[in-house]
C-alpha positions as CSV (number, residue, x, y, z in Angstrom):
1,X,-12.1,10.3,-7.6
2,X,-10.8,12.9,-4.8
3,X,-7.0,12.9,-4.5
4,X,-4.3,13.7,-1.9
5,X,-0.8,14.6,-1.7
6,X,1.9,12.2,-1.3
7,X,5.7,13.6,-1.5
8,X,4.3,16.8,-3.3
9,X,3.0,14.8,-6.4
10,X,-1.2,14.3,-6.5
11,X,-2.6,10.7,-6.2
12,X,-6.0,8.7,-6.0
13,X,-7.4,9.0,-2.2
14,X,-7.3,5.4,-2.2
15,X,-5.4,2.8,-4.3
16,X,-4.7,-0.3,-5.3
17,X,-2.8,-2.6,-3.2
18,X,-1.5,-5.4,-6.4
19,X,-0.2,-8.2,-3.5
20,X,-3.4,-10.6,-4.1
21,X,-3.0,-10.5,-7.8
22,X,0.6,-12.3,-7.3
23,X,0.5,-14.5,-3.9
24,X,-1.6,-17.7,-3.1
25,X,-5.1,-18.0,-4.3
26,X,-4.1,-15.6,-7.4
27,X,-6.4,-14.8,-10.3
28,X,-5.1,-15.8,-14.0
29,X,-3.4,-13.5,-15.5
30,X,-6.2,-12.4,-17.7
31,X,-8.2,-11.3,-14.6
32,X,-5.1,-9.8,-13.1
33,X,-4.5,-7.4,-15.8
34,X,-8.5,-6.0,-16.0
35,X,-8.2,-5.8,-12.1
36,X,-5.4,-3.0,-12.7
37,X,-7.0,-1.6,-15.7
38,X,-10.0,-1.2,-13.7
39,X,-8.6,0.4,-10.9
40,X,-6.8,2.6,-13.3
41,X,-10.8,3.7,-15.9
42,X,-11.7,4.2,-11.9
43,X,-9.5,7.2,-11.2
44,X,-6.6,5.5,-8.9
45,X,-3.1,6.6,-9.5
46,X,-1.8,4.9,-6.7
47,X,-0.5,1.0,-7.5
48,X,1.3,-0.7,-4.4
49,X,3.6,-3.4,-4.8
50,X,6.9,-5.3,-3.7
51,X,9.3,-7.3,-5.5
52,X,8.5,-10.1,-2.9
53,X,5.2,-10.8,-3.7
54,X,4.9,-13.7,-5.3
55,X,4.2,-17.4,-4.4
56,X,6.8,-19.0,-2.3
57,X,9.8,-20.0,-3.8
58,X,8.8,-19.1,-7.1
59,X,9.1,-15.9,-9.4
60,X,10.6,-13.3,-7.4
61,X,9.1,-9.8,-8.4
62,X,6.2,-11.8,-9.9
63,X,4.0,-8.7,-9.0
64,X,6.1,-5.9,-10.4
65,X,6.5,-7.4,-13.6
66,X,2.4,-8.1,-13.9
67,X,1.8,-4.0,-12.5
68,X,4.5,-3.1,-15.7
69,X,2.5,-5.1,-18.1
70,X,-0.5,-3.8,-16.8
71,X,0.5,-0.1,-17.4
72,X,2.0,-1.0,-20.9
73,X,-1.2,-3.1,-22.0
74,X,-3.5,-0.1,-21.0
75,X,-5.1,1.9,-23.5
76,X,-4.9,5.1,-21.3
77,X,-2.9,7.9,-20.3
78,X,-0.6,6.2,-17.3
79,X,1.7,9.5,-17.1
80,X,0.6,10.3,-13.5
81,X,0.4,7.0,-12.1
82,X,3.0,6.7,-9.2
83,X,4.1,3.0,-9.1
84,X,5.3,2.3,-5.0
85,X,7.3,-1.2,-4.6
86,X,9.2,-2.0,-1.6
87,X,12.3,-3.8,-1.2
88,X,13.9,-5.9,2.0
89,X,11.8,-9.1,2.1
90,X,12.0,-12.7,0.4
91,X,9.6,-15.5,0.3
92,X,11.3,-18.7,0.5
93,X,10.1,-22.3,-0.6
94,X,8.4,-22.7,3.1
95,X,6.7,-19.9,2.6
96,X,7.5,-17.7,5.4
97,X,8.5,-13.8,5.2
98,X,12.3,-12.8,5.4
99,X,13.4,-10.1,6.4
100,X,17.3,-8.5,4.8
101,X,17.7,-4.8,5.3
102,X,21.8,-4.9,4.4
103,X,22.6,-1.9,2.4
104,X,24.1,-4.3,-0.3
105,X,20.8,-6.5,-0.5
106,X,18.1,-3.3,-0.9
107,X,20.7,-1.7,-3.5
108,X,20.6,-4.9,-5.6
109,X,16.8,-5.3,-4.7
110,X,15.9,-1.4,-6.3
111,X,18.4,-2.2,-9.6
112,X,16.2,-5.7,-10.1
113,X,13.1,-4.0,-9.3
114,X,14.1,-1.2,-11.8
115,X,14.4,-3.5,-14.5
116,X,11.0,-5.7,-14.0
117,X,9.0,-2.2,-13.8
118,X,11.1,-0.8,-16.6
119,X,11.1,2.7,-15.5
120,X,14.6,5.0,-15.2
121,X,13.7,5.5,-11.5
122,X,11.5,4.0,-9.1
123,X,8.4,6.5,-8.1
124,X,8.1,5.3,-4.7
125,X,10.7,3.1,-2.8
126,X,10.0,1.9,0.4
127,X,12.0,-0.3,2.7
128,X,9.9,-3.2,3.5
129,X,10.5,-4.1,7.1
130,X,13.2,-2.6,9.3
131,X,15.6,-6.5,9.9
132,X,16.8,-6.2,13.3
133,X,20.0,-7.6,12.6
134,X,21.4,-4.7,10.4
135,X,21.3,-1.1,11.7
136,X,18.4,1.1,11.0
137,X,20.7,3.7,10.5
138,X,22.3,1.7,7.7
139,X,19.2,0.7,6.0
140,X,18.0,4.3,5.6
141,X,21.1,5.2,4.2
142,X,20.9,2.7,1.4
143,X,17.8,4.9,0.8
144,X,19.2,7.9,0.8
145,X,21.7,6.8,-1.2
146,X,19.3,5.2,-4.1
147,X,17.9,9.2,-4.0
148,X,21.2,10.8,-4.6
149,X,21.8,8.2,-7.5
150,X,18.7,9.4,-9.8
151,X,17.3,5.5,-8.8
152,X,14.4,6.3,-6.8
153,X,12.4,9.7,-6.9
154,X,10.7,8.8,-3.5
155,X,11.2,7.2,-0.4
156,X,9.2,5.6,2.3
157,X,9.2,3.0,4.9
158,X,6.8,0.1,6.1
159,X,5.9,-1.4,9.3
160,X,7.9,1.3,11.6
161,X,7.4,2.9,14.7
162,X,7.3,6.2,15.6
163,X,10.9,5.8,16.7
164,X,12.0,4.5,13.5
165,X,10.2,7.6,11.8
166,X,11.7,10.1,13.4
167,X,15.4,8.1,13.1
168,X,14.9,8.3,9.3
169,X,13.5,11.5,9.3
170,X,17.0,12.6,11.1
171,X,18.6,11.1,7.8
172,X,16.4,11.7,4.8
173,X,14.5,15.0,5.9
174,X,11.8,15.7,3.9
175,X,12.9,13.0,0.9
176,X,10.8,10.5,3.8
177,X,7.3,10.7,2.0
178,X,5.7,7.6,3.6
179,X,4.7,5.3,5.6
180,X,3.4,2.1,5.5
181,X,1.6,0.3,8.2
182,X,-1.2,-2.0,9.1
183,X,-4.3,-0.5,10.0
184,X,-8.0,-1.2,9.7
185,X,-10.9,-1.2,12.3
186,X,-9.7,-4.3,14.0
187,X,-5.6,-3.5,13.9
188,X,-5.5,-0.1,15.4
189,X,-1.9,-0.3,17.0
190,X,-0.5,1.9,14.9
191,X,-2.3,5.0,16.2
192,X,1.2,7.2,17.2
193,X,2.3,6.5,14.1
194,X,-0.8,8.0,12.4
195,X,-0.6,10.7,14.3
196,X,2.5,11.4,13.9
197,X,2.5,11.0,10.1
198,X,-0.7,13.6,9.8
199,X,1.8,16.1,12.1
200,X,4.5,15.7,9.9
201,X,2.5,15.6,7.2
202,X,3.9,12.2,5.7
203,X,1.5,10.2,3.8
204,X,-0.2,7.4,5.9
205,X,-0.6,4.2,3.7
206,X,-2.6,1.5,5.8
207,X,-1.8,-2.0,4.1
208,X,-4.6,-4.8,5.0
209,X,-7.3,-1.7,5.6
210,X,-10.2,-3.6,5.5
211,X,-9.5,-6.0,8.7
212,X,-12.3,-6.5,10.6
213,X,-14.9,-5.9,7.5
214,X,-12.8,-8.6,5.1
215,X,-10.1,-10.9,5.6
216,X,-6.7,-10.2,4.8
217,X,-5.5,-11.7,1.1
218,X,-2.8,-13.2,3.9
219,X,-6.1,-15.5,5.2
220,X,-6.5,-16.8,1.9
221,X,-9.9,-15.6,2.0
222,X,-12.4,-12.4,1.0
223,X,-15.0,-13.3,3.2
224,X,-16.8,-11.3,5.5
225,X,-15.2,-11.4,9.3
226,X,-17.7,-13.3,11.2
227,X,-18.6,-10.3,14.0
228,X,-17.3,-7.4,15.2
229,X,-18.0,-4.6,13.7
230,X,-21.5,-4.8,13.4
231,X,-21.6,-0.7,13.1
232,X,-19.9,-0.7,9.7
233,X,-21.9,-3.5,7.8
234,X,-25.3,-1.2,9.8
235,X,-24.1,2.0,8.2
236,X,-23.3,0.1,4.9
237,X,-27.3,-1.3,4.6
238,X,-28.2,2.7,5.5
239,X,-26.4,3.9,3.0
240,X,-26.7,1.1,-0.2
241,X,-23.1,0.5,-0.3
242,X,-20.6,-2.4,0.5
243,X,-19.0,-2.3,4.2
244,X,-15.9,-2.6,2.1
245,X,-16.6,1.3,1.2
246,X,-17.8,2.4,4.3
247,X,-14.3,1.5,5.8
248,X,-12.6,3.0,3.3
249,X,-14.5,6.0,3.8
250,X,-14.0,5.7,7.5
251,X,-10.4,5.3,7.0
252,X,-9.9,8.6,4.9
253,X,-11.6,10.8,7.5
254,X,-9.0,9.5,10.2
255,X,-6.5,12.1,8.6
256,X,-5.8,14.4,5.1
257,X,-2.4,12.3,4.8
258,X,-4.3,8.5,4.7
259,X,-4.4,6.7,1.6
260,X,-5.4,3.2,2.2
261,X,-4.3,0.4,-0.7
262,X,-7.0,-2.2,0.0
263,X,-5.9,-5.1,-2.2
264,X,-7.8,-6.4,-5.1
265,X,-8.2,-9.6,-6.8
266,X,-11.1,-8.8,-9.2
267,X,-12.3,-5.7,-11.1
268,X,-15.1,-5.5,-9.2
269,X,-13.9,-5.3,-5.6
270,X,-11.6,-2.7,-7.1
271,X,-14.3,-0.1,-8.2
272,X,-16.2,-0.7,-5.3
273,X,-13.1,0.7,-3.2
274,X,-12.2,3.4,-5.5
275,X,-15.6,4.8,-4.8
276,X,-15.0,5.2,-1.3
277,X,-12.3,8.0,-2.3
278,X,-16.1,9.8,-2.7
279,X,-18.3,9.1,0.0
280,X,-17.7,11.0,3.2
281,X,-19.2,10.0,5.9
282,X,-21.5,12.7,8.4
283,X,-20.0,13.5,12.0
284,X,-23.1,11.1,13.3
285,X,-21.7,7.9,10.7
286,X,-18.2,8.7,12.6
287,X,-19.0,8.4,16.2
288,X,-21.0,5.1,15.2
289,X,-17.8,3.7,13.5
290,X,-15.1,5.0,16.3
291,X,-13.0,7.6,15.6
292,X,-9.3,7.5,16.7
């Protein structure tokens, strides 16, 4: 496992995104936990999750509770595993994604998810979704304000634009570690704020990675995309290895700050990505696969 640098502290080049484990189509429990535990005998240090993952209506911070009794069933040293939830979102009975970035909800949000990962503070905290009826200003600050308490050690945000980046960086300073955005090979929109995250040397978490290669856990499905990106699954037959890998590799070349969190739903799947944290891909692979 190579590792990068997110916030000053060292973590796995790629980690494990814990949403499937929690949402529709979820494994048993029993599965669950060995999917963590593998990720973790595979060198990742890096667990994603969000106190709204969970199936609709039902068990909010289903997914934090399942990462805390991963970490406390494991028979290994979990001291440097940095544990990122996020905080501003609900799932309701219909299923849809709400959004609530009021100061008041994301304060009671990082006590509750406190207590289901049962930690003294939260490693990475990360505002879920800027909610365009509150202002961003006044989300941020409920951050900032979680960091002056002792409650969260880290702080990042998720699904922002440049704009927004720079508006939080006016606030936090350097105590902004993060970012978290879709991006994979077929969801590319968030170039400028890749960019900008390598300049400022924030860390660059793409969430749903493998688009394009896989489907989204959101599709219900782990099935190859049908075409499309014929140049990943070509370099993945010359090479032995999944396309999976391949776009993880592909992914961690795009910048030093990049630490994709492909999501899981079986030990297997999981090793095969943590390998991709060592396979780097020649200057030829790249301008097959399409740099940015």
């Amino acid at each position: 496992m190579r590792y990068r640098t997110l916030g000053g502290l060292r973590v796995s080049a790629v980690g494990l995104g814990a949403m499937p484990l929690s949402i529709e189509n979820r494994p048993d429990e029993a599965r669950a936990l060995a999917t963590v535990h593998a990720a973790l005998d595979a060198g990742v240090t890096l667990l994603d999750t969000a106190d709204s993952y969970h199936l609709p209506g039902d068990e909010p911070g289903h997914n934090e509770r399942l990462v805390a009794r991963a970490l406390a069933s494991y028979g290994g040293d979990t001291a440097d595993v940095l544990v990122a939830t996020k905080g501003g979102r609900g799932r309701p009975a219909d299923g849809s994604w709400t959004v609530n970035g009021s100061p008041r909800h994301l304060k009671a949000a990082a006590e509750a998810s406190l207590k289901r990962l049962g930690v003294a503070a939260i490693g990475l905290y990360q505002l879920h979704k800027p909610d365009p009826a509150v202002p961003f200003e006044d989300s941020v600050g409920a951050l900032r304000e979680l960091l002056d308490e002792g409650k969260v050690r880290l702080v990042g945000l998720s699904n922002t634009d440049t704009d927004q980046i720079c508006r939080a960086r006016a606030i936090l300073g350097d105590r902004l570690v993060s970012v978290q955005n879709q991006y994979s090979p077929a969801v590319r929109d968030s170039d400028p704020e890749l960019r900008l995250c390598a300049e400022l040397g924030l860390a660059f978490m793409p969430w749903s990675p493998l688009g394009g290669i896989s489907r989204s856990s959101l599709d219900g499905s782990s099935e190859l995309a049908p075409e499309g990106f014929d140049a990943f699954h070509e370099v993945a037959r010359e090479r032995g290895v999944s396309p999976q890998r391949i776009c993880l590799a592909w992914l961690l070349s795009l910048s030093p700050t990049v630490l994709p969190i492909p999501g899981s739903g079986r030990p297997e799947t999981i090793r095969d990505s943590a390998a991709a944290a060592d396979l780097v891909l020649s200057a030829v692979e790249l301008a097959r696969l399409g740099h940015y």
